[in-house]
Every structure is written in structure tokens, then in C-alpha cells.
Backbone as numpy.savetxt, mean C-alpha at the origin, in Angstrom:
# Nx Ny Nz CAx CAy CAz Cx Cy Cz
-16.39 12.84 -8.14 -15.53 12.58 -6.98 -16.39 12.49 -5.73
-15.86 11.44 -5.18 -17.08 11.29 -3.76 -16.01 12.16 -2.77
-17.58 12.67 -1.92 -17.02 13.51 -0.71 -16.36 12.86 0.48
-15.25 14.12 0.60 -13.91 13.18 1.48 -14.83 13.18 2.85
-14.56 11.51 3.60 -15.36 11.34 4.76 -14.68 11.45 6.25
-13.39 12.62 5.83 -12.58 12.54 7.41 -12.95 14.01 7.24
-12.82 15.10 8.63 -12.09 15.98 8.72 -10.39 16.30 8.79
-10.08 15.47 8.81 -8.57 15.24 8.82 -7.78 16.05 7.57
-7.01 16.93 7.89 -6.47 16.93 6.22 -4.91 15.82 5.85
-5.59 15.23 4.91 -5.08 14.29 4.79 -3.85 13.81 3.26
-2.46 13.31 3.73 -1.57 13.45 2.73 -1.97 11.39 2.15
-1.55 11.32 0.81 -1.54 10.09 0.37 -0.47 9.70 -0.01
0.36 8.74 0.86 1.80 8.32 0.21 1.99 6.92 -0.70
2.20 7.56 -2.40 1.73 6.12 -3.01 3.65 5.32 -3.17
3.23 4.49 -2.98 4.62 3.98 -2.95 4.84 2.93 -4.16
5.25 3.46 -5.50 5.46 3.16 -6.94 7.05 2.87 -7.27
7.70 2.28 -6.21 9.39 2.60 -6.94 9.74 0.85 -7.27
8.80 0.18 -7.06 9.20 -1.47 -7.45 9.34 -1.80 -8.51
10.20 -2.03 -8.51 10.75 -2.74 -10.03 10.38 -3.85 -10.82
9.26 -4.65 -10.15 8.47 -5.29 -10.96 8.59 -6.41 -11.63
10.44 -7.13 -11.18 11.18 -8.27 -11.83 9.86 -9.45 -11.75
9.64 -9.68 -10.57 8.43 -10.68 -11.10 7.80 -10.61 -11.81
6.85 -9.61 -12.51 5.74 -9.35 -13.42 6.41 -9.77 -14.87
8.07 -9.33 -14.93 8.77 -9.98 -15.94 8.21 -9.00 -17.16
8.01 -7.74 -17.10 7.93 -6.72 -18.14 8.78 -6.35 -18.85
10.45 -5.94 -17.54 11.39 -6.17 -18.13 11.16 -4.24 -17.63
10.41 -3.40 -16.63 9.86 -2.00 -16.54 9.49 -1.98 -14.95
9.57 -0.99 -14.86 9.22 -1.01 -13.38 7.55 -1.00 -13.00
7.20 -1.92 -11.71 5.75 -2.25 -12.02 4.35 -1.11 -12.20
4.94 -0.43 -11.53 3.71 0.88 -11.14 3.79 1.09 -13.20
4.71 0.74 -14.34 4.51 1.10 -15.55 3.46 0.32 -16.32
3.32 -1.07 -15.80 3.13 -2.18 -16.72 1.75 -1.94 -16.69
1.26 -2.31 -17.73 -0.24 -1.72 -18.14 -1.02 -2.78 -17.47
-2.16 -2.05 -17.42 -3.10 -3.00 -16.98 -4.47 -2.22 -17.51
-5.28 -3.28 -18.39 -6.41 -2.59 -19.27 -6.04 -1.16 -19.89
-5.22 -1.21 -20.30 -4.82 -0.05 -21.41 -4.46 0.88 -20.78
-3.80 0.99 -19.65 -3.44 2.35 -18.75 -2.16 1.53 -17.92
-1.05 2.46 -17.58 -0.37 1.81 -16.65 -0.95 1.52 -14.18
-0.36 0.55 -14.37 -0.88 0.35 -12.95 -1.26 1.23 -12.07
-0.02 2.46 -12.02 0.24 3.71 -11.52 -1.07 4.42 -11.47
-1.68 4.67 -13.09 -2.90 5.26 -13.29 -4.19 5.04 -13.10
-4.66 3.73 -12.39 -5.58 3.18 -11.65 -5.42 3.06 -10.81
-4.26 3.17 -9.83 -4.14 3.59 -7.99 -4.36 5.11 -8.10
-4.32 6.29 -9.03 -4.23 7.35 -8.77 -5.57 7.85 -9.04
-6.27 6.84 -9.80 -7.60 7.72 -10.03 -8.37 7.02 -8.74
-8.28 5.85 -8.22 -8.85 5.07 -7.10 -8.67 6.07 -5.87
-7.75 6.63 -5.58 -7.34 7.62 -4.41 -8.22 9.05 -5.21
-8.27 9.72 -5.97 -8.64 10.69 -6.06 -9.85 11.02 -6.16
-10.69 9.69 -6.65 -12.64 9.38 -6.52 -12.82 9.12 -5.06
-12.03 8.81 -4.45 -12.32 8.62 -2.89 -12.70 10.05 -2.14
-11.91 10.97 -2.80 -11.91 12.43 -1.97 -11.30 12.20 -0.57
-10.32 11.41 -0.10 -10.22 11.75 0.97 -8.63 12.46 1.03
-7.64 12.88 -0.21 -6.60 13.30 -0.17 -6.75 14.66 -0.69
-5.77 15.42 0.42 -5.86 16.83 0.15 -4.23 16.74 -0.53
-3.85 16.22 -0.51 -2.20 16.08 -0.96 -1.73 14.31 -1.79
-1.81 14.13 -2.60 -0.90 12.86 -2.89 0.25 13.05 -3.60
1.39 11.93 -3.00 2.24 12.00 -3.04 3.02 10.88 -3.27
3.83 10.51 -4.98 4.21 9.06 -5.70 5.53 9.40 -5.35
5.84 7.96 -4.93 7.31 7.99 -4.64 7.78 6.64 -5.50
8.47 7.27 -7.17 8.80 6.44 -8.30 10.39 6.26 -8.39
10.57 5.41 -9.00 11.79 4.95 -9.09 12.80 6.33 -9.61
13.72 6.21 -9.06 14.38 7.69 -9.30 15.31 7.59 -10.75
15.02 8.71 -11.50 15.25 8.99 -13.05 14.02 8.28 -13.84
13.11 7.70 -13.78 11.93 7.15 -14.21 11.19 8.75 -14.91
11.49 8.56 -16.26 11.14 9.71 -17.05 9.67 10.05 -17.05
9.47 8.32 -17.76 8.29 7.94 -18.19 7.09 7.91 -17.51
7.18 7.96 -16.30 6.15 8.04 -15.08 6.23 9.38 -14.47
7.08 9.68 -14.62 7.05 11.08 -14.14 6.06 12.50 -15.14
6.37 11.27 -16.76 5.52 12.52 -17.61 3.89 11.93 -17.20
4.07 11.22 -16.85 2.44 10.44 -16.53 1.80 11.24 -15.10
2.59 11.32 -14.57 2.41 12.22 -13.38 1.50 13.55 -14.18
2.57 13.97 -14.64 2.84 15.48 -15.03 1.48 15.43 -15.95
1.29 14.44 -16.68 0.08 14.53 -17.43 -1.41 14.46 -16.53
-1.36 13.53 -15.22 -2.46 13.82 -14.90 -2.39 14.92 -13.34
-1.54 15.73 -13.48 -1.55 16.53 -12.56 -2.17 17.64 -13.19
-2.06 17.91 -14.93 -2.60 18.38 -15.79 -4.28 18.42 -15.58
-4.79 17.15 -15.78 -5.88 16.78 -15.53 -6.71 16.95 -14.76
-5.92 16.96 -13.44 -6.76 17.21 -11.71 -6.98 18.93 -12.21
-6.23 19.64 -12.83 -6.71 20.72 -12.61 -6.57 21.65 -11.08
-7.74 22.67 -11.24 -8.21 23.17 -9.78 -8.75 22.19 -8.98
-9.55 21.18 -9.30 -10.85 20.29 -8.63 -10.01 19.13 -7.75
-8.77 18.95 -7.86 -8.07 17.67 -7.03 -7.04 18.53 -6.11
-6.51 17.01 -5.62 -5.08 17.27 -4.76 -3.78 17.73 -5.35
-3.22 18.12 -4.63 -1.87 18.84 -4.87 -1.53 17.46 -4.94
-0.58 17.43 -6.60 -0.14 15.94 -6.43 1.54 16.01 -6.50
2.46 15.36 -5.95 3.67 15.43 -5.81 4.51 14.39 -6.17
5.67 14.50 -6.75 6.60 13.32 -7.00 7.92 13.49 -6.71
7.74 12.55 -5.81 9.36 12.25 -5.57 10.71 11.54 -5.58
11.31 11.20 -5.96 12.12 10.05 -6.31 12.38 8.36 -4.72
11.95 7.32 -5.17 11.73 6.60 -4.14 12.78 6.41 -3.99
13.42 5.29 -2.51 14.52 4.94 -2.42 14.49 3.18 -2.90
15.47 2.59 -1.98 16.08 1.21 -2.79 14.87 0.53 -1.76
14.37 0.90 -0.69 13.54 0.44 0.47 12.14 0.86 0.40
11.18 -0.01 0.93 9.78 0.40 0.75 9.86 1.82 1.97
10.92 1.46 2.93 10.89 2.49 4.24 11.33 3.79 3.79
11.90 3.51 3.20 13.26 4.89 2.57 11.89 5.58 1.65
11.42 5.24 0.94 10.33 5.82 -0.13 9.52 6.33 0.55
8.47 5.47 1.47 7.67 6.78 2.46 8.40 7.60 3.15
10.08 7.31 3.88 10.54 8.77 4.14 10.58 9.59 3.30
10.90 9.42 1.91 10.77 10.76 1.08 9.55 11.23 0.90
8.34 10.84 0.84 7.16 11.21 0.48 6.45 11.88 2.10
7.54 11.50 3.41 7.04 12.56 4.51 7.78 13.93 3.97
8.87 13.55 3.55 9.66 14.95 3.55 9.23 15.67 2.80
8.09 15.56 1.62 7.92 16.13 1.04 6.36 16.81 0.90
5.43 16.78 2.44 4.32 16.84 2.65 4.31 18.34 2.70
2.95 18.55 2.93 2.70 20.43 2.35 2.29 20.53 4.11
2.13 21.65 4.55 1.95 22.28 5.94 0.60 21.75 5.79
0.48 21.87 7.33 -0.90 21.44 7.55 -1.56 20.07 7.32
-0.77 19.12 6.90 -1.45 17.62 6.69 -1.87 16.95 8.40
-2.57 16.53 8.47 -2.50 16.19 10.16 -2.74 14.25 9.93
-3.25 13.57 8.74 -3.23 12.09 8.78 -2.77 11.45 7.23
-1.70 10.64 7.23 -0.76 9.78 6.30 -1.53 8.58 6.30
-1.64 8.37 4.96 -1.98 6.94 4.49 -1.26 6.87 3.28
-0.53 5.73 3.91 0.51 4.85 2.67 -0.11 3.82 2.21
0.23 3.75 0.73 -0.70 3.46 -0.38 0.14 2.44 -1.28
0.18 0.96 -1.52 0.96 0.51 -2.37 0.48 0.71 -3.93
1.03 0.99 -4.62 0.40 1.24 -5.93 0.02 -0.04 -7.05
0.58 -0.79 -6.02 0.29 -2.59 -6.50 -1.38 -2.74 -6.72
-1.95 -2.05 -5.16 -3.00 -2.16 -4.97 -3.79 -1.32 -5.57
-4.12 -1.62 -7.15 -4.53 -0.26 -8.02 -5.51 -0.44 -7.97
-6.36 -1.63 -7.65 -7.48 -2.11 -7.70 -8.80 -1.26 -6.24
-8.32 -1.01 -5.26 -8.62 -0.70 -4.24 -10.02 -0.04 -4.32
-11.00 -0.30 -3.52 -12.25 0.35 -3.69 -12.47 1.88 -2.75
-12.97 2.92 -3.21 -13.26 3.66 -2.53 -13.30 3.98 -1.33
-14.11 2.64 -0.99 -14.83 2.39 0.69 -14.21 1.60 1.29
-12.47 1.47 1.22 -11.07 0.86 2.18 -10.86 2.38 2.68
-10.61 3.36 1.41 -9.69 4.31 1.83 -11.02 5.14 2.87
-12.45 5.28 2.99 -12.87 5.64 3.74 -12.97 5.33 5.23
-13.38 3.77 5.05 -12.76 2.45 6.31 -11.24 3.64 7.04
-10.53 3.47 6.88 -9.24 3.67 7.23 -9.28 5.16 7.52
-10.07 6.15 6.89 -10.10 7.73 7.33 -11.06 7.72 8.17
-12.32 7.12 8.09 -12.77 7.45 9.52 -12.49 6.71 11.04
-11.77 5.92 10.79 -10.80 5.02 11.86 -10.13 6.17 12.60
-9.07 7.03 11.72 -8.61 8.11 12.18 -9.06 8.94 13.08
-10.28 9.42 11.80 -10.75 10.59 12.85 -11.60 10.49 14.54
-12.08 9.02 14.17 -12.55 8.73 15.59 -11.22 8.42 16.76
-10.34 8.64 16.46 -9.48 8.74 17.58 -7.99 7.68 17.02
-7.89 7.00 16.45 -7.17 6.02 15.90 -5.75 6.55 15.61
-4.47 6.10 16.12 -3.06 6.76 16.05 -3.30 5.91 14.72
-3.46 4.58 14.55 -3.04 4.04 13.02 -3.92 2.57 12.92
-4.12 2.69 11.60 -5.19 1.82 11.27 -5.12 0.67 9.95
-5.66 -0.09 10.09 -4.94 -1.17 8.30 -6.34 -2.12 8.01
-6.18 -2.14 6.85 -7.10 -2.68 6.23 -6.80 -4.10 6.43
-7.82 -5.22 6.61 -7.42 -6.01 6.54 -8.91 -7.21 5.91
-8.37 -8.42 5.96 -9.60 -9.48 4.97 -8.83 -10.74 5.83
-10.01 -11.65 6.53 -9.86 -12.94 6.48 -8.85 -13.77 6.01
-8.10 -14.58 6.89 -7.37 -15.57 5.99 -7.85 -16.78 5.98
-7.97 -17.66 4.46 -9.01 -18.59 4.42 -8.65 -20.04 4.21
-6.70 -19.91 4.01 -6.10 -21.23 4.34 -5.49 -21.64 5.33
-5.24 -22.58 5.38 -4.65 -22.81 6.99 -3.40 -22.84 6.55
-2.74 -22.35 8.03 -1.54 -21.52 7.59 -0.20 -22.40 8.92
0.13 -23.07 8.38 1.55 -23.99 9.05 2.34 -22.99 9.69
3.17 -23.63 10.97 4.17 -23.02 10.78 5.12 -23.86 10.59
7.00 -23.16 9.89 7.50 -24.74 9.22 9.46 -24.11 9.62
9.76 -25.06 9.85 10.93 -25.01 10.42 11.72 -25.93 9.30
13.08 -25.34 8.82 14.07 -26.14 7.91 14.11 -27.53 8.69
14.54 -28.47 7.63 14.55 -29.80 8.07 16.32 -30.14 8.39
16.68 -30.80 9.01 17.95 -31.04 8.89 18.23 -32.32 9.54
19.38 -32.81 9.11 20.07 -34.70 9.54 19.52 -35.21 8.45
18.89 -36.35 8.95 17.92 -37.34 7.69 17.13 -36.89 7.36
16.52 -36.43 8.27 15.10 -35.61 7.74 15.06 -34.92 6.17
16.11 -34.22 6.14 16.33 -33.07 5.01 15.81 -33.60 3.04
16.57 -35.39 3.54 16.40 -35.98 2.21 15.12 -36.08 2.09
14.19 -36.27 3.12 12.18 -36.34 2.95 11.74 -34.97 2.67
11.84 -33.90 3.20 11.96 -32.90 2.98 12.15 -32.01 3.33
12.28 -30.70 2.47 13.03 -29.44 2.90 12.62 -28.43 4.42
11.19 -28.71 4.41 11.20 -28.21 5.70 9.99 -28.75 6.53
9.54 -28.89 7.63 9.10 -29.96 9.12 8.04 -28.63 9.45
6.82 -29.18 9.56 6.00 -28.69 10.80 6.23 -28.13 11.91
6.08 -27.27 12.54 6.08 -27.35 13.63 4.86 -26.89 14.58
4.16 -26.21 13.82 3.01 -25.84 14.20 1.79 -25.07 13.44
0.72 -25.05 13.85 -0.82 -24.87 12.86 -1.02 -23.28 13.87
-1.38 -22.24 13.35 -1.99 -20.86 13.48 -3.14 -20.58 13.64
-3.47 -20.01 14.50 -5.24 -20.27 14.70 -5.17 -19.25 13.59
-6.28 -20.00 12.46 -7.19 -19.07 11.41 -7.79 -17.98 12.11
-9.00 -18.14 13.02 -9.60 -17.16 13.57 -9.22 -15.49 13.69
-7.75 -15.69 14.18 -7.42 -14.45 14.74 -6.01 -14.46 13.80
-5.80 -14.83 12.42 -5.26 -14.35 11.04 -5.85 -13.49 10.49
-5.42 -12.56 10.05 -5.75 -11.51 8.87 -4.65 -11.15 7.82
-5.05 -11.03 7.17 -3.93 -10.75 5.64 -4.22 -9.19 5.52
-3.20 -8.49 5.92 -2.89 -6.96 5.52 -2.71 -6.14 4.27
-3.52 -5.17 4.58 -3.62 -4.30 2.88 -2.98 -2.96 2.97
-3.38 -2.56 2.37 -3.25 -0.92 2.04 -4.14 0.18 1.40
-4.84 1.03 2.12 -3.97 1.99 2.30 -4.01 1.50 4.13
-2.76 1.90 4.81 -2.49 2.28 5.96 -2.44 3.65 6.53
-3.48 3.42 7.30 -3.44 5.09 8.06 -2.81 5.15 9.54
-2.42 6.84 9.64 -1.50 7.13 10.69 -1.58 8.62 10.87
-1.69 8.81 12.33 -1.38 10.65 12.40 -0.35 10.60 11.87
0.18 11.66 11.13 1.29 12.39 10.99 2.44 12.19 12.31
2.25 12.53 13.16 2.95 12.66 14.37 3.11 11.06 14.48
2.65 10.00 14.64 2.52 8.65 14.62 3.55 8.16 13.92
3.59 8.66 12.22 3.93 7.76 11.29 5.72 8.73 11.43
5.45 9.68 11.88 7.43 10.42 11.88 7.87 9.84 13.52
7.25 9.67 14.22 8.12 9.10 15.10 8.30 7.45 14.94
7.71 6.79 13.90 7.88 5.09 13.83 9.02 5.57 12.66
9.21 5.95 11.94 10.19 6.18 11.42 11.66 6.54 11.37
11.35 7.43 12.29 12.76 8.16 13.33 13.29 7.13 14.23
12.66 5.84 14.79 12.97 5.23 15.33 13.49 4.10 14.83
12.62 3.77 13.13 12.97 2.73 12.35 14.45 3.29 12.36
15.12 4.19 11.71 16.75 4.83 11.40 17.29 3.92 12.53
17.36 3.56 13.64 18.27 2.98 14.53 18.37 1.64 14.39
17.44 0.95 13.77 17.38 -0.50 13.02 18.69 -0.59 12.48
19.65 -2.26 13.05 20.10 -2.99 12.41 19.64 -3.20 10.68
20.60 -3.82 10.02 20.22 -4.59 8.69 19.52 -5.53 8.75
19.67 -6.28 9.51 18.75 -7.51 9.38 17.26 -7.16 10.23
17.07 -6.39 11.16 15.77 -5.91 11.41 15.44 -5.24 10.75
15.61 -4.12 10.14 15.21 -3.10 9.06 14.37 -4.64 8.30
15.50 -5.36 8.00 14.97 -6.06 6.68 13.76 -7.25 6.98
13.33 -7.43 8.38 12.28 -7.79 8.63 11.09 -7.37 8.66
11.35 -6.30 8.47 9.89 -4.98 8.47 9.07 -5.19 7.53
8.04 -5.41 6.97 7.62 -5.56 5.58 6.51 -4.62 5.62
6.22 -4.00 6.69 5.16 -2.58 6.59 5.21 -1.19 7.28
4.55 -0.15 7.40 4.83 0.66 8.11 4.64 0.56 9.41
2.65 -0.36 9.50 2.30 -0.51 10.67 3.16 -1.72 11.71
4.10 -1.96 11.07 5.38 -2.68 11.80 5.87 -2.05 12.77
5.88 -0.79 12.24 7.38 0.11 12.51 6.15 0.62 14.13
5.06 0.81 13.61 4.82 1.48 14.45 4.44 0.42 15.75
3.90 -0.61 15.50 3.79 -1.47 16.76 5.15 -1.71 17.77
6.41 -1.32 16.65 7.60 -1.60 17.63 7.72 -0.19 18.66
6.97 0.63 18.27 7.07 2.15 19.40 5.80 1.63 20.42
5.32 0.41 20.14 4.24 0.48 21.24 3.01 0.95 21.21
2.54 1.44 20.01 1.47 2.11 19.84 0.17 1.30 19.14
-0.95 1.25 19.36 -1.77 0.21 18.75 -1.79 0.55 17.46
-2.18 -0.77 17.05 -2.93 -0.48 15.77 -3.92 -1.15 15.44
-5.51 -0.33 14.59 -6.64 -1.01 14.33 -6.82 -0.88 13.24
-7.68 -2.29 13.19 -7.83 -2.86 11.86 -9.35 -2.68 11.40
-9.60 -2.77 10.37 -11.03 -2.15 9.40 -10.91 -3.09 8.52
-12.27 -3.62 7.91 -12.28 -4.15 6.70 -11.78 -4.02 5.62
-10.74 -4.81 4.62 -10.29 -4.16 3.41 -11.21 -4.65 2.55
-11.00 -5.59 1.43 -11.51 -5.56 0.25 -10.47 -6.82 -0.65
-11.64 -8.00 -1.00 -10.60 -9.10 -2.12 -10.27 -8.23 -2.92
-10.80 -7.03 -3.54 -10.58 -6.50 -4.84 -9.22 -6.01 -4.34
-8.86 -5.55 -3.77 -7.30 -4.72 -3.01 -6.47 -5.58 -2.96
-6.30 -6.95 -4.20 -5.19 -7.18 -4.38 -3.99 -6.81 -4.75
-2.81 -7.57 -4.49 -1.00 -7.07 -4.57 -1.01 -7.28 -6.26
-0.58 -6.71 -7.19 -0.20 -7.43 -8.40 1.30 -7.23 -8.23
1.80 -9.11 -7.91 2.83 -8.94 -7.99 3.53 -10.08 -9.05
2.75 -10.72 -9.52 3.10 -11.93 -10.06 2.09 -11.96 -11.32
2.48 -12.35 -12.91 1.43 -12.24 -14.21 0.48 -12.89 -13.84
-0.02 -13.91 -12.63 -1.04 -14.63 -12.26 -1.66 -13.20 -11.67
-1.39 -12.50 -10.70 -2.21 -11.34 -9.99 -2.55 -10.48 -10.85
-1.85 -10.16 -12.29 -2.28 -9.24 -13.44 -3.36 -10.05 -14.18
-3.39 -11.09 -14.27 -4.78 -11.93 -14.87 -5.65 -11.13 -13.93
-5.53 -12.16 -12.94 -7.27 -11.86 -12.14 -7.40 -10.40 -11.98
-6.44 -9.10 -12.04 -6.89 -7.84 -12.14 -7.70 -7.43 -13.51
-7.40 -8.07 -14.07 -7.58 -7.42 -15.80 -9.28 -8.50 -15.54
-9.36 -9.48 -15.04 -10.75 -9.92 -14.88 -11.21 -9.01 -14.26
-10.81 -8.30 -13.18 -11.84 -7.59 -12.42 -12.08 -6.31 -13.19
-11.11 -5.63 -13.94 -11.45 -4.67 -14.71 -12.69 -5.14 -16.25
-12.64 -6.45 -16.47 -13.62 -6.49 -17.77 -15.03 -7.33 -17.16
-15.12 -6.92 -15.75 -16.32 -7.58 -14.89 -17.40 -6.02 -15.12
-18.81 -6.72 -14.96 -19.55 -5.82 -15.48 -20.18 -4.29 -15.14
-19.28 -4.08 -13.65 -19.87 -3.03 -13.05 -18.17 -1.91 -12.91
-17.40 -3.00 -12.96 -15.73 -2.45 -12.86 -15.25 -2.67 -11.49
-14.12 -2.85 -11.65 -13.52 -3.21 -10.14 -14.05 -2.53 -8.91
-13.31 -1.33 -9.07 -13.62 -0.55 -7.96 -15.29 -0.72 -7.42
-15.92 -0.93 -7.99 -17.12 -0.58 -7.14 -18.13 -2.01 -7.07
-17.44 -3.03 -7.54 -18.37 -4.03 -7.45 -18.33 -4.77 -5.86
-17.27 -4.41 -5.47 -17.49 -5.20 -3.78 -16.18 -3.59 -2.98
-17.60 -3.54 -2.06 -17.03 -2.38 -1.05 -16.10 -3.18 0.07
């Protein structure tokens, strides 16, 4: 286990409650194997070689037996030598799931990093990126990587138009200052419960625009900085993203550590 590089004591919120209909398993995704282990179990050993969690904490689909004995089996495992590891039942929302996994933090945590468990692949040296962001002063921080296509913007088509096609240009994005967002996301404690407390007053249809935490928190006004992530810290969300993972796992040095 590499030595944790924050002073911070620090909680890990993995967020495992997706159901995985794309992957088309027919199981919820944090189950579906990947190189002979489920997904779940390569985000949990990726966070725990990092050393930077004094607490992690899976927030799985609620009544999910089967992950829960997987839990239970490698909570077995950590022994004395790891984190206090915790499980809690997620909600129907990626938002609702890290609220349960605040509610369920041990005294004394002082920095949250939410963790998609998609991203099982994740290298060591993101989740360090992102803890020492923290400790140098940082309310909240995100991994992030280059975006390397050019990226439209596109407005529905309508009148005649519609029969040419479905939707019209309207404008090109400067590449330069694009980045494609990862995970883990870091946050004081104090940071990540007041973007939350504030998310609760969200409409339905804003709630449902949110697609991250560090959302929630730019709407309180508070910055957020970004750190290098990692190609390997891909989403598996689609059997195309489980290919190229299962390549990076039978590549010759192993995922995790072939690109920091």
C-alpha cells in the first residue's frame, strides 16, 4: 500500500448503485466482471493501494445481497492494515447516494472524495493529484484530461430543415479551454454538505441537470480546481468501454500503473 500523500483525514465515497442497463448484463454494473473480479473489486483495491482513505464508503443498490457479501468479504481482507470500509444502500440519484455515504461518515473525516466505481480503472496518482490539491488549500478539486475532438454546439432542427436533419449547428467550442471530467472528486467536508443542503432546494428539472457533485458546488459559488486525471480513468459504461478495460487489464505492466 502506498503512503497516503494528504494530511487530511480523508472519507472515500464510492458510488456503485447503477444499474448497468447499458452494459446489458442484465446485473447491476459495479457486479459485472471485469478480468475475473467484479468492477466494484478493482475500484476498491485502486482506492485502497493509494493510501489516501482513512474511511471508504460504497453506496450499492439497495437489497443487492451479492455485493454486499463482496463487501463483507473484502472488509474481511483489509483486516487491521486498511480503512474502515462501509456500506450503504444508494438512492435512485447519483446525488441521493453520496448523501447517504455523507450520512454515514465516521467523526473526524475533514476531506470527501467521490469516487465513481465505473472508474475501476483509476491510477493511484489521480487520487493523489486530487489529495494534495486539498491539502494545499483547495475547497474542491476534479480530475480532469484534454478534450481531443471538436466539440459542436447543436440546436434541434425544425420547419424544412428537420427533413435534412435532426439537428443544426450552431456553434464550435474552443477545444483549448475543454476538459472532460473524472473522478475521484475532492471536497472539504464542510464544502461538499453545504453543496448538498443547497442541492435539496432544486427543482426536478435542475436537480436533473446536475450530472456531478462539483456542479452542485460551483452553484454555491465556490471554485473549483482541476488536476490532471488519467486516459486509464475511464467510465465503463457501454460493452465497447468493457473491451478497452479488459485491454488495459491484459497490457503488460497492468492498468493501474502503466500511465500516471
Amino acid at each position: 500500500m502506498s503512503e497516503s500523500p494528504t494530511r487530511l483525514v480523508t472519507a472515500v465515497i464510492v458510488v456503485a448503485a447503477g444499474s448497468g442497463q447499458r452494459l446489458g448484463y442484465g446485473m447491476p454494473k459495479a457486479a459485472v466482471p471485469l478480468g475475473g473480479e467484479p468492477i466494484l473489486m478493482h475500484a476498491l483495491r485502486g482506492i485502497v493501494a493509494s493510501g489516501v482513505a482513512s474511511q471508504v464508503c460504497v453506496a450499492l443498490p439497495p437489497g443487492d445481497e451479492g455485493l454486499r457479501r463482496l463487501c463483507d468479504d473484502f472488509r474481511e481482507e483489509l483486516a487491521d492494515g486498511g480503512p474502515l470500509l462501509t456500506v450503504v444502500d444508494g438512492g435512485s440519484t447519483r446525488a441521493e447516494s453520496v448523501r447517504a455515504g455523507i450520512a454515514a461518515l465516521m467523526e473526524g473525516i475533514e476531506a470527501v472524495l467521490v469516487h465513481d466505481a465505473a472508474r475501476a480503472l483509476t491510477p493511484e496518482s489521480v487520487f493523489h493529484r486530487v489529495c494534495d490539491s486539498l491539502v494545499a488549500g483547495a475547497a474542491a478539486v476534479i480530475p480532469v484530461v484534454p478534450v481531443v475532438d471538436t466539440v459542436k454546439m447543436v440546436a434541434a432542427t425544425t420547419g424544412g430543415d428537420a427533413a435534412v436533419a435532426p439537428e443544426l449547428v450552431t456553434g464550435t467550442a474552443r477545444r483549448e479551454e475543454l476538459r472532460a471530467v473524472q473522478t475521484p472528486q475532492g471536497f472539504t467536508l464542510g464544502t461538499l454538505l453545504r453543496a448538498h443542503e443547497a442541492a435539496q432546494a432544486l427543482d426536478q428539472q435542475q436537480a436533473a441537470a446536475v450530472t456531478d457533485d462539483a456542479m452542485l458546488v460551483e452553484m454555491l459559488g465556490t471554485a473549483v480546481h482541476a488536476v490532471r486525471g488519467s486516459t486509464q480513468s475511464l467510465k465503463i459504461t457501454t460493452p465497447l468501454d468493457l473491451i478497452f478495460a479488459e485491454g488495459l487489464l491484459e497490457g503488460p505492466l497492468g492498468a493501474r500503473w502503466v500511465e500516471g
